[in-house]
C-alpha positions as CSV (number, residue, x, y, z in Angstrom):
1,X,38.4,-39.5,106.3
2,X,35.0,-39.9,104.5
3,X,36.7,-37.6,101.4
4,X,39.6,-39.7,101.3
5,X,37.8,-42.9,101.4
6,X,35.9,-41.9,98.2
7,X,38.8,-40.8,96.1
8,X,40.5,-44.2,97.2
9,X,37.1,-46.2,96.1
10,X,37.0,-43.7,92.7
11,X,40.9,-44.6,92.1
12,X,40.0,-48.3,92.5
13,X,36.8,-48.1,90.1
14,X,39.6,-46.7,87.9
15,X,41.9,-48.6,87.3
16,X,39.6,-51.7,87.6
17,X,38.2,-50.4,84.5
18,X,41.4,-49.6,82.9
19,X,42.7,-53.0,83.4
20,X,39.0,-54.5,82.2
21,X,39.4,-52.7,79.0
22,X,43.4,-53.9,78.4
23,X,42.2,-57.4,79.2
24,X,38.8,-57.2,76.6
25,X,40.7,-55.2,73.7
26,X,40.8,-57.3,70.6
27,X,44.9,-56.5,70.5
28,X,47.5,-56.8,73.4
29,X,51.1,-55.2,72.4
30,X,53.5,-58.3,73.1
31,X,57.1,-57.1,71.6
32,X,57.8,-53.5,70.1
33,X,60.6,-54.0,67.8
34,X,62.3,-50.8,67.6
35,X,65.1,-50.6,64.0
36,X,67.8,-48.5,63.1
37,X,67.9,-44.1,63.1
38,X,68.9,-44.9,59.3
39,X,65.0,-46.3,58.4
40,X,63.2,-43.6,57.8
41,X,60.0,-42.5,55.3
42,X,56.6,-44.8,54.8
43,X,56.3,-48.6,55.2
44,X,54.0,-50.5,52.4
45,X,53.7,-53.8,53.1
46,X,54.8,-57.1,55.3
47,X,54.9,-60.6,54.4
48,X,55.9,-63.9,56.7
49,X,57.7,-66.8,56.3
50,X,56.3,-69.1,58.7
51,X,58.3,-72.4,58.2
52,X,60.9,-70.2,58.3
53,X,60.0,-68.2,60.8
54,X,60.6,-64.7,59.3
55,X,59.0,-61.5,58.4
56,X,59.7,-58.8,55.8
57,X,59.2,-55.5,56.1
58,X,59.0,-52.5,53.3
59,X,60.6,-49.3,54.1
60,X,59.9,-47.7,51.0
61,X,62.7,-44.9,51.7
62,X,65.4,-47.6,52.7
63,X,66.0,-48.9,48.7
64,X,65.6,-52.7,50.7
65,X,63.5,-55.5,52.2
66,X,63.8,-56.0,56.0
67,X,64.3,-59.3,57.2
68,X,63.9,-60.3,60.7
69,X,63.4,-63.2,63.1
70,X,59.9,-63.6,64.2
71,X,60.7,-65.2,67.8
72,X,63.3,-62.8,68.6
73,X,62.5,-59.4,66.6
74,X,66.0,-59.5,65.7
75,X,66.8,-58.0,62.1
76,X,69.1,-60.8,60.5
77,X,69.3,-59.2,57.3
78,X,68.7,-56.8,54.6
79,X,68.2,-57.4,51.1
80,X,69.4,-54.6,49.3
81,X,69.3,-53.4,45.5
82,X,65.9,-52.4,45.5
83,X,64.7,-48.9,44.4
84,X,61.1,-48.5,46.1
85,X,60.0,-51.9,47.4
86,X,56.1,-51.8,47.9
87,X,54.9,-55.7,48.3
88,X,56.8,-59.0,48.8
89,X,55.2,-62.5,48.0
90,X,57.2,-65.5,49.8
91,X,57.0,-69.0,48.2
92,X,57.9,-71.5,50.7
93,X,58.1,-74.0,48.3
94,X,60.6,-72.5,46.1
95,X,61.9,-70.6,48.7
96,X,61.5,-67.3,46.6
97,X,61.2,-64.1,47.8
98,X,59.6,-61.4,45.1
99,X,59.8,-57.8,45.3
100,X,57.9,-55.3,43.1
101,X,59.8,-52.4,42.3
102,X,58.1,-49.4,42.2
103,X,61.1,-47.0,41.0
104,X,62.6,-49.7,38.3
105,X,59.1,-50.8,37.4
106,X,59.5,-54.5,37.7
107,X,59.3,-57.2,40.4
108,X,62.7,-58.3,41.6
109,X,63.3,-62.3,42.7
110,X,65.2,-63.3,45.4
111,X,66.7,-66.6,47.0
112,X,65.4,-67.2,49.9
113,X,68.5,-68.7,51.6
114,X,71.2,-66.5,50.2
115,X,69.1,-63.3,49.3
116,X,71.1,-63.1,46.4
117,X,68.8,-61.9,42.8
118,X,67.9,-64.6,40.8
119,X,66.3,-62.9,38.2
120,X,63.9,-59.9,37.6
121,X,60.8,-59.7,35.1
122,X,60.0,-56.3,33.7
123,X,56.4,-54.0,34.7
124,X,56.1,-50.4,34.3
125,X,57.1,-48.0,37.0
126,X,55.1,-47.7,40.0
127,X,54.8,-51.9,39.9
128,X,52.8,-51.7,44.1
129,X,50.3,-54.1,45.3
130,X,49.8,-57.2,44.3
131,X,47.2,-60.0,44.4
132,X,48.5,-64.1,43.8
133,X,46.3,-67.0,43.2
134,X,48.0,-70.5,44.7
135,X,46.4,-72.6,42.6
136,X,48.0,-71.3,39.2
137,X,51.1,-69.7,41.1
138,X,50.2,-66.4,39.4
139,X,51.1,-62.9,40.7
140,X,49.4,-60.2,39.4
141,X,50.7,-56.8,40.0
142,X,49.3,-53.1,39.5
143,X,52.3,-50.9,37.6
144,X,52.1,-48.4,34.9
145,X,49.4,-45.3,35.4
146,X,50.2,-41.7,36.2
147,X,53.6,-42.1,36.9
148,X,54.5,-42.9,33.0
149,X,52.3,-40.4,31.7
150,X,49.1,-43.0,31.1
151,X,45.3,-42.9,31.8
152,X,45.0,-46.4,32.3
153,X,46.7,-48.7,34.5
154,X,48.0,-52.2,34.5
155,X,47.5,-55.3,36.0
156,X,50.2,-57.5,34.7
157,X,50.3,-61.6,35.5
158,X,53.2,-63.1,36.3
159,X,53.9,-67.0,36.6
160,X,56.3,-67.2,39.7
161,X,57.4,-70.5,38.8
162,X,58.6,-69.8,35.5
163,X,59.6,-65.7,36.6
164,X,58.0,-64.6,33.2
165,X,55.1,-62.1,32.7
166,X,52.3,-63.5,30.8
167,X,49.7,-60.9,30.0
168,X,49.0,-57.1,30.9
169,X,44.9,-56.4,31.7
170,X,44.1,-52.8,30.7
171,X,42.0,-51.4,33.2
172,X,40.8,-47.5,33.0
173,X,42.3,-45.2,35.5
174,X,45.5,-44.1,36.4
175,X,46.0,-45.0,39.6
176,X,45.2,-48.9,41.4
177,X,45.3,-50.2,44.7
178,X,44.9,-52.9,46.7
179,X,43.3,-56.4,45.6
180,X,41.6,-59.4,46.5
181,X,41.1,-62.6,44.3
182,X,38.1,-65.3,45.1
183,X,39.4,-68.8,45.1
184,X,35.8,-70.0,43.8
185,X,35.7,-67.9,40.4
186,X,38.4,-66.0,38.4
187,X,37.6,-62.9,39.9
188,X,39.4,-60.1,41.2
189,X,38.4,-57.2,43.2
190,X,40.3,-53.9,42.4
191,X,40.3,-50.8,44.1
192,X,40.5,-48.0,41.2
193,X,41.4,-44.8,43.3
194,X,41.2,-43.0,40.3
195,X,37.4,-43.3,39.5
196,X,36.4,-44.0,43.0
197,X,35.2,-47.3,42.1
198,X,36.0,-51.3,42.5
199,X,36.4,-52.8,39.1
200,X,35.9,-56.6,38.6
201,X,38.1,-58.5,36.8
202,X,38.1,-61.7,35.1
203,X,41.5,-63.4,35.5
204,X,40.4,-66.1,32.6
205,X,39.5,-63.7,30.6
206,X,42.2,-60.9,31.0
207,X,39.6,-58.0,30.9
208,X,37.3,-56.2,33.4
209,X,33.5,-57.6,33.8
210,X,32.4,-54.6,35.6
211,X,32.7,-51.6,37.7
212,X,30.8,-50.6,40.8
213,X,30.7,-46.9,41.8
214,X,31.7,-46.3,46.1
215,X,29.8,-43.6,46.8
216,X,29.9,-43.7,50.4
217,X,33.4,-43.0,50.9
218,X,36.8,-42.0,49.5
219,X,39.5,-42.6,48.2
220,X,39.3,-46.2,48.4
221,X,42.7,-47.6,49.4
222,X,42.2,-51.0,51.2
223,X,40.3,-53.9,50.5
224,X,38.9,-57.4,51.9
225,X,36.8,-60.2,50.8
226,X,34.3,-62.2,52.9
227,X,33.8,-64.8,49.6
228,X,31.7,-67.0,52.1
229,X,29.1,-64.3,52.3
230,X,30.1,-62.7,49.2
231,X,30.9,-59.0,50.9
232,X,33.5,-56.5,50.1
233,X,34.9,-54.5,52.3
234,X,36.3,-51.0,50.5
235,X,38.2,-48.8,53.2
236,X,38.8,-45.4,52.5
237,X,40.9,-42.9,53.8
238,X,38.6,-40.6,55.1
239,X,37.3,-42.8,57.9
240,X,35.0,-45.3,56.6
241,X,34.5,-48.7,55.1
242,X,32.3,-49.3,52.8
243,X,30.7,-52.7,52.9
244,X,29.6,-54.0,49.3
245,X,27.2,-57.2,48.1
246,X,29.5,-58.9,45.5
247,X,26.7,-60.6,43.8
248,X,25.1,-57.1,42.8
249,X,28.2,-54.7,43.5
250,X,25.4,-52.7,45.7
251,X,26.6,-51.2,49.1
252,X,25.1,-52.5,52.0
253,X,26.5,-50.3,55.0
254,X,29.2,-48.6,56.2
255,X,31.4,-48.5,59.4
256,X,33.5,-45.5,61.0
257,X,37.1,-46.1,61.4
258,X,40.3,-44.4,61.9
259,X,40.9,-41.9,58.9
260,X,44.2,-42.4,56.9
261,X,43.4,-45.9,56.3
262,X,46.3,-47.6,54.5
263,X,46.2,-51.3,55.1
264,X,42.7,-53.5,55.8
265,X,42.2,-57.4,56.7
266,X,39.1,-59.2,56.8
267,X,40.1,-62.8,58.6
268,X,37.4,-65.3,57.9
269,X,37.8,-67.6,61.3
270,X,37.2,-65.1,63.4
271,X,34.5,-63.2,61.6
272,X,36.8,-59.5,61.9
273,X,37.7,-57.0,60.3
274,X,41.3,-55.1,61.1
275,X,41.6,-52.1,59.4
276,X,44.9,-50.2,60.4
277,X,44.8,-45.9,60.2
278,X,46.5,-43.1,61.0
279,X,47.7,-43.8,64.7
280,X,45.3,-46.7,65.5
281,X,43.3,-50.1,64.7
282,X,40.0,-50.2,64.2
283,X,38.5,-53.9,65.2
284,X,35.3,-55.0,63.8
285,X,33.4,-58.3,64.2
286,X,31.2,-59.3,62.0
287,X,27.8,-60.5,63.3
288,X,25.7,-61.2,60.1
289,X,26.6,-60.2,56.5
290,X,25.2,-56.8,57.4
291,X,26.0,-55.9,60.6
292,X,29.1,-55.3,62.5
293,X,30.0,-54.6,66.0
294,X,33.2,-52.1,66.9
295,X,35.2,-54.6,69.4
296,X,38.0,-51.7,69.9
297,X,40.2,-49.0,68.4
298,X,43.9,-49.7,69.3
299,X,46.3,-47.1,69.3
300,X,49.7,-47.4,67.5
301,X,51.9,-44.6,66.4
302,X,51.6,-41.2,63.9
303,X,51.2,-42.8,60.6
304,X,51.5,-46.3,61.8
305,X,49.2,-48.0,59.0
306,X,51.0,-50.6,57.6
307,X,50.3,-53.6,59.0
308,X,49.7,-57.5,58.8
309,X,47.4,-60.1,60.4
310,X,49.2,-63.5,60.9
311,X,46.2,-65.8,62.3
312,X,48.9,-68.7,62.8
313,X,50.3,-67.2,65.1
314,X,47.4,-65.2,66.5
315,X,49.8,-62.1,66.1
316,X,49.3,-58.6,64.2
317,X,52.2,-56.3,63.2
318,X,52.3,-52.7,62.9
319,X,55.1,-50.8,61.0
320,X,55.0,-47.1,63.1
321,X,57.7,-44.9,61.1
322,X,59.9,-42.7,62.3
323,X,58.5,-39.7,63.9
324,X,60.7,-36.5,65.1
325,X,62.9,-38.0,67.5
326,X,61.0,-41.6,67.6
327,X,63.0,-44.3,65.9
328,X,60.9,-46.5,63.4
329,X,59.4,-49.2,65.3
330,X,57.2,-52.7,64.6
331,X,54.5,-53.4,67.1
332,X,53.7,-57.2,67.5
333,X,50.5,-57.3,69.1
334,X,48.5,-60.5,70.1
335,X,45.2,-61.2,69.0
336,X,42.4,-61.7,71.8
């Protein structure tokens, strides 16, 4: 009687701690939207709609942009015609929907109503990530590098209102990644995976200021901006964020996270950090400029590391792709 009493007790600390930890994890998975057998290979990137109440999804495998209903999780369309879609900018305004290209090398615009192409404007191959600046209504888009043969790549402006390109910036390296532009200055953070290094770039200016080495991790794939406290955040992909000074380009610490990295948010209201891996999220909060507390790593799927904070409507999406018999699937997870 005495034995079972303590395994009962033991199950009971248990699962009391089990459901303590769902309850304080910085995520709770709300809705898994699972999509058809036929979507299969990498995501890239998301982008929301939210007078519209949509979201778009890049399967870069699936020549297309998903479109589906953010209530319901229901896919209500696909736009189609697209070789290797990587990022998609929505302009509610317009109601535009712009797709770079990676295969034609350009970035492709869309109605937003009928979904039918308005017009394209044409990059190099390999157009990916992109950066945009509200106030001018410039995108500015990373194409060209290794994949046409070239040691340097491009970050090419384009005016979204007009649908014309406007300048190419030369920058040194043949292969770019992920952005972020300050709103108080023209600059623009650049992650040059080639070189292992975050370049600077003056928007006014069209050329790059300077270059600071990230010696504490690599490759550097993902990128966020605290402008308030002028930090960087550089993610790599072999588990660790590098946390950078932008007034002297100096690092300043580094955190552990999931390796595989692919896809990193830093969300200025809430002071965290959401940087998505290989199978999980890792969840920082940020305490002082130079220190950060782990809140929780999330598990999410084999290769699920494409993903998108939406602090609107306190929801974070995670595109898992299909693995062995698993269809693809989007998490939709809540923010605590």
């Amino acid at each position: 009687m005495k034995k079972y009493f303590l395994v009962a007790i033991t199950v009971f600390i248990a699962l009391g701690i089990k459901v303590q930890a769902e309850e304080t994890a910085p995520l709770k998975l709300v809705q898994t939207i699972t999509l058809p057998a036929a979507v299969k290979g990498h995501f890239d990137h998301f982008e929301v709609d939210l007078k519209g109440g949509r979201l778009f999804a890049t399967p870069e495998g699936y020549k297309s942009v998903l479109v589906f209903d953010l209530k319901t999780g229901k896919l209500i369309h696909t736009i189609g015609g697209i070789e290797k879609s990587h990022a998609v900018l929505y302009r509610e305004d317009l109601d535009r929907i712009y797709v770079t290209d990676g295969e034609a090398g350009d970035v492709k615009i869309f109605d937003g109503k009928t979904y039918k192409l308005l017009s394209t404007v044409k990059l190099l191959e390999d157009a990916d990530s992109i950066g945009y600046d509200p106030a001018t209504k410039y995108l500015y888009i990373d194409n060209g590098g290794g994949d046409v043969h070239q040691t340097y790549s491009m970050i090419s402006v384009v005016d979204t209102t007009a649908g014309k390109k406007l300048a190419d910036i030369k920058v040194d390296g043949d292969t770019l990644e992920a952005m972020a532009l300050e709103t108080s200055s023209p600059k623009i953070y650049v992650n040059n995976k080639a070189k292992n290094q975050v370049d600077v770039v003056d928007r006014e200016k069209h050329e790059v200021v300077a270059s600071w080495p990230v010696t504490k991790c690599k490759p550097n794939v993902a990128i966020g901006l605290d402008e308030a406290d002028h930090r960087l955040f550089v993610a790599c992909r072999d588990g660790q964020i590098s946390v950078l000074d932008t007034q002297t380009g100096k690092e300043i610490t580094t955190l552990p996270i999931t390796k595989g990295v692919d896809d990193m948010k830093y969300d200025a209201g809430s002071k965290r950090i959401y940087a998505a891996g290989d199978g999980s999220v890792d969840v920082y909060e940020q305490t002082d400029p130079d220190n950060y507390k782990l809140l929780g790593k999330v598990p999410t799927g084999p290769l699920g590391k494409t993903a998108r904070l939406v602090p609107e409507l306190n929801r974070y999406f995670v595109a898992v792709p299909q693995h062995e018999t698993e269809s693809a699937k989007i998490l939709v997870f809540e923010v605590h």
